[in-house]
Each structure stands twice: as structure tokens, then as C-alpha cells.
C-alpha positions in Angstrom: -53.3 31.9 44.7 -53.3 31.9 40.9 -51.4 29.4 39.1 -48.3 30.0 37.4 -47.0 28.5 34.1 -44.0 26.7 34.3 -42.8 29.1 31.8 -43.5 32.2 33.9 -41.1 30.4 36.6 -38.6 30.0 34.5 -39.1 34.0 33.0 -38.9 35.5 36.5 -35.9 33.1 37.8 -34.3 34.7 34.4 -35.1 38.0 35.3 -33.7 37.8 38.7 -30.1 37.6 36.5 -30.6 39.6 33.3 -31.2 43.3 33.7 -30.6 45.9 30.8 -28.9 49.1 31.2 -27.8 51.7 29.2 -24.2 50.2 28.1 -26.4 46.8 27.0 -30.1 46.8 26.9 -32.4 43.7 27.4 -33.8 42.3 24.2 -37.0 40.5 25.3 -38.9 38.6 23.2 -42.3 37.3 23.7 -44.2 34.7 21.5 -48.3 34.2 22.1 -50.5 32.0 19.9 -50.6 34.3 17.3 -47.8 36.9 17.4 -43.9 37.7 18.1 -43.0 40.5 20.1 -39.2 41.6 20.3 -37.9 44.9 22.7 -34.7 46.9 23.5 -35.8 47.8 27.1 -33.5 50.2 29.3 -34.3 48.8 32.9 -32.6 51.6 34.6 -35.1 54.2 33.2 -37.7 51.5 32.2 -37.9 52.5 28.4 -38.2 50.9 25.1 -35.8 52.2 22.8 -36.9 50.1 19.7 -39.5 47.2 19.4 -41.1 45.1 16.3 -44.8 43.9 16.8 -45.6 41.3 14.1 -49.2 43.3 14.4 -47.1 46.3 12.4 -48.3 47.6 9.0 -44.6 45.8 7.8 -46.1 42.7 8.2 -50.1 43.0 8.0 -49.2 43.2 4.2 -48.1 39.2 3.8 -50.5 36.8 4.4 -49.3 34.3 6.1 -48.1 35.7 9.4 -47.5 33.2 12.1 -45.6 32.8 15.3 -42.9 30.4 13.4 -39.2 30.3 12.8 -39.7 31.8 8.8 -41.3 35.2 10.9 -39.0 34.9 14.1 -35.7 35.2 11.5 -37.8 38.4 10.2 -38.2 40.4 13.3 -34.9 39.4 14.3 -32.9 41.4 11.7 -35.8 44.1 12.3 -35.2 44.5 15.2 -31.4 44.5 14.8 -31.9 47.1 12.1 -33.7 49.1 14.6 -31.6 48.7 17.3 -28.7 49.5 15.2 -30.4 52.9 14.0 -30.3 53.8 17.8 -26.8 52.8 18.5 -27.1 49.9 20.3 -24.8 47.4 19.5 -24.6 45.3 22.5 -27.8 43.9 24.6 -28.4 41.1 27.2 -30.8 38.4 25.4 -33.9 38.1 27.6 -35.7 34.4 26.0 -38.7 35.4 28.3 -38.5 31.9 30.2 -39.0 30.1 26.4 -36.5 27.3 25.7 -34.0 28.5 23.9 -34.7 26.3 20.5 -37.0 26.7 17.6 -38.3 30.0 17.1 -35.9 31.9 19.9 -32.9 30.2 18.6 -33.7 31.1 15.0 -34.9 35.1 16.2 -31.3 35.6 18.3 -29.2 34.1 15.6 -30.9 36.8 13.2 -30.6 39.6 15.6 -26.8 38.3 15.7 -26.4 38.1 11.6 -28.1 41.5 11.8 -25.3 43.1 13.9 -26.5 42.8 17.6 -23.6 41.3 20.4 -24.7 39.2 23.3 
């Protein structure tokens, strides 16, 4: 049996509670060693309505991108603005099993100033 991270326990005991819909969509987040990756999943029909990639041309242009708070507060209001666009206004915050401090704390409070309820 392969071993799982405590972080993917805590992502699917999360999961078993938060589901998106079309009334308030999942934003998932996801940080690796490099990047941030935010969504606006539908789990009914199991489609992205908006998402920001920090491997976009929007950020390949500054130099210094890293998986830190300065970048998390930057694809939070992008992918408020995005969601926004789309009119969604209220989502169901998916922290993907992280702990919610640091760099998720910093991306939902952005997606919050940006206009985004949950």
C-alpha cells in the first residue's frame, strides 16, 4: 500500500465535507515546491469555470515567482477577478488539506478583498 502524506489525509477527510455546486463552487488551491494553483470547480458537472496557474504568461514576465504569501495575495485577487467575470460570487474554500496559515490564509483573504464570499 503506498503511503499517504499526512496532508493528503487531511485533503480527503476535507473533501468528504466540502463539495461545490453550481449556487457556490469549490475554490481549491494547491501549493507544490515551485508553484500556486487556484480553481472554481463545479463538482456536480466536474468543471473548472476559472483557474490561475502561476506557470501563466501573467506571471512568467516577473522574475521572482515563488510559492510565497507576496504571490499567494496575487492569484488570490486573480482569481477573484476571474471568478467575478463568470458570476460567481459565492464559493466553498477548499485549503486542499494545507493549514490554513501563511500562504492559504494570505490567498483566501485576497480572494475575499477581491469580492469572493465564503
Amino acid at each position: 500500500m503506498p503511503s499517504i502524506s499526512s496532508r493528503q489525509l487531511r485533503h480527503r477527510r476535507l473533501r468528504k465535507k466540502v463539495v461545490g455546486n453550481r449556487e457556490r463552487p469549490r475554490l481549491s488551491i494547491h501549493f507544490s515546491g515551485k508553484h500556486i494553483t487556484a480553481q472554481v470547480i463545479d463538482d456536480t458537472l466536474g468543471v473548472t469555470l476559472a483557474s490561475v496557474h502561476t506557470t501563466e504568461e501573467k506571471f512568467s514576465k516577473e522574475a521572482s515567482v515563488r510559492p510565497n504569501i507576496a504571490t499567494s495575495i496575487k492569484v488570490g485577487t486573480l482569481i477573484a477577478e476571474r471568478g467575478l467575470s463568470k458570476n460567481i460570487k459565492k464559493v466553498v474554500f477548499d485549503r486542499g488539506g494545507f493549514n490554513y496559515h501563511g500562504k492559504v490564509k494570505a490567498l483566501a483573504d485576497a480572494a475575499r478583498a477581491g469580492g469572493f464570499e465564503f
